[in-house]
C-alpha positions, 0 to 999 in steps of 0.5 A, a space after each residue: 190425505 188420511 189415507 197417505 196419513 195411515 199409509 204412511 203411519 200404518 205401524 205406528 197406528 197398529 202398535 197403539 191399536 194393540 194395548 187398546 184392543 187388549 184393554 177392550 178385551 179385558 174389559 169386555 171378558 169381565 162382564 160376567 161374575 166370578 167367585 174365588 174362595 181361599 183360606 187366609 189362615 188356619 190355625 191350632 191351638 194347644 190349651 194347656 188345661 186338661 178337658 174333664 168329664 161334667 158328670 165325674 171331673 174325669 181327666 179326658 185329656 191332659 190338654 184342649 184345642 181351639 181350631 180356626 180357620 179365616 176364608 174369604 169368598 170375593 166376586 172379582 167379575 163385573 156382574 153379581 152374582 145371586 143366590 149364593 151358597 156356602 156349603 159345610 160338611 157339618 155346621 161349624 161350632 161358631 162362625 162368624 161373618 165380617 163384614 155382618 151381611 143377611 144370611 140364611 142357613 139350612 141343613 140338609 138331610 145328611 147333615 151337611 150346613 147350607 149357608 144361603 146369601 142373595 148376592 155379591 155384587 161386582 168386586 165385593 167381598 166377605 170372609 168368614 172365620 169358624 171356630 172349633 174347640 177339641 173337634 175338627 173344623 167342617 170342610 168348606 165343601 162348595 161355594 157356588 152362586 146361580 151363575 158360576 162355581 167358585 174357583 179356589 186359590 191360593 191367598 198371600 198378604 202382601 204389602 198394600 201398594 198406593 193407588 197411584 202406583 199401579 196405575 203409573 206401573 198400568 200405564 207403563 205396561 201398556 207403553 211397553 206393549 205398544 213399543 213391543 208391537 212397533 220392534 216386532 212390525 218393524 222387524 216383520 218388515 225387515 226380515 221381508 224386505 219391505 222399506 221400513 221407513 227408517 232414514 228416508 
């Protein structure tokens, strides 16, 4: 009885194999961290004020800037990450961390600034904003944990999208792809000649 049930429902039964076999995939395949790091925004400011020496009151320069710089660092597997480490070129002016969180820093011997977090845990996330007036801002090196090298990416602001929505759209998707299956069985059966089923 159950095998004349998959005998005869094979295609059916394959075509919704395939979306669960792929969510497994995914699910299974994010078990383990991932740092990405990118660059939210930067930005220059101009200040119209001349920079005077403090000794003389010597004009240095007609005009002063204030250099900043927002990046975010987010683990985006499914398992933390430890011993994390955020490394400069130099140690940033001012930099501050949102949402607060324990850190160390350390220089090290050619200068460069270490910043040193315990771990991120899955789908967590932080950023950091560093501020620099009349000099550049340090160069984010590295980032990088006891498990995985952070990955850099491209950052955007979008819309938010309500919850609901994306998991209508995930739904649909995966009846998509069960569809799919089914017209490309149905299909491979067509183009070898085996009965499809169809107007029996």
């Amino acid at each position: 009885m159950l095998l004349e049930f998959i005998q005869t429902y094979a295609k059916e039964l394959f075509a919704l194999l395939v979306p669960a076999v792929t969510w497994l995939f995914n699910r299974g395949s994010s078990k383990r961290p991932k740092l990405i790091r990118g660059t939210r925004h930067a930005f220059t400011f101009l200040i119209q004020q001349p920079l005077l020496e403090p000794a003389t009151g010597k004009v240095l320069s007609p005009a002063q800037t204030l250099r900043t710089a927002s990046v975010v660092i987010h683990n985006t597997g499914g398992v933390t990450c430890t011993g994390l480490e955020l490394v400069f070129n130099w140690k940033p002016m001012c930099i501050n961390l949102w949402p607060t969180r324990h850190s160390e820093e350390r220089l090290e011997a050619d200068g460069r600034y270490v910043l040193l977090f315990q771990s991120l845990a899955p789908g967590e996330h932080f950023s950091f904003e560093i501020l620099a007036v009349n000099v550049d801002l340090p160069a984010l090196l590295n980032v990088r944990s006891d498990q995985c090298v952070a990955r850099e990416v491209a950052i955007a602001q979008h819309q938010a999208v309500p919850k609901l929505k994306v998991r209508t759209l995930q739904v649909l998707a995966l009846f998509g792809l069960a569809t799919v299956a089914y017209i490309a069985l149905m299909l491979l059966q067509f183009l070898l000649g085996t009965p499809t089923g169809i107007g029996a």
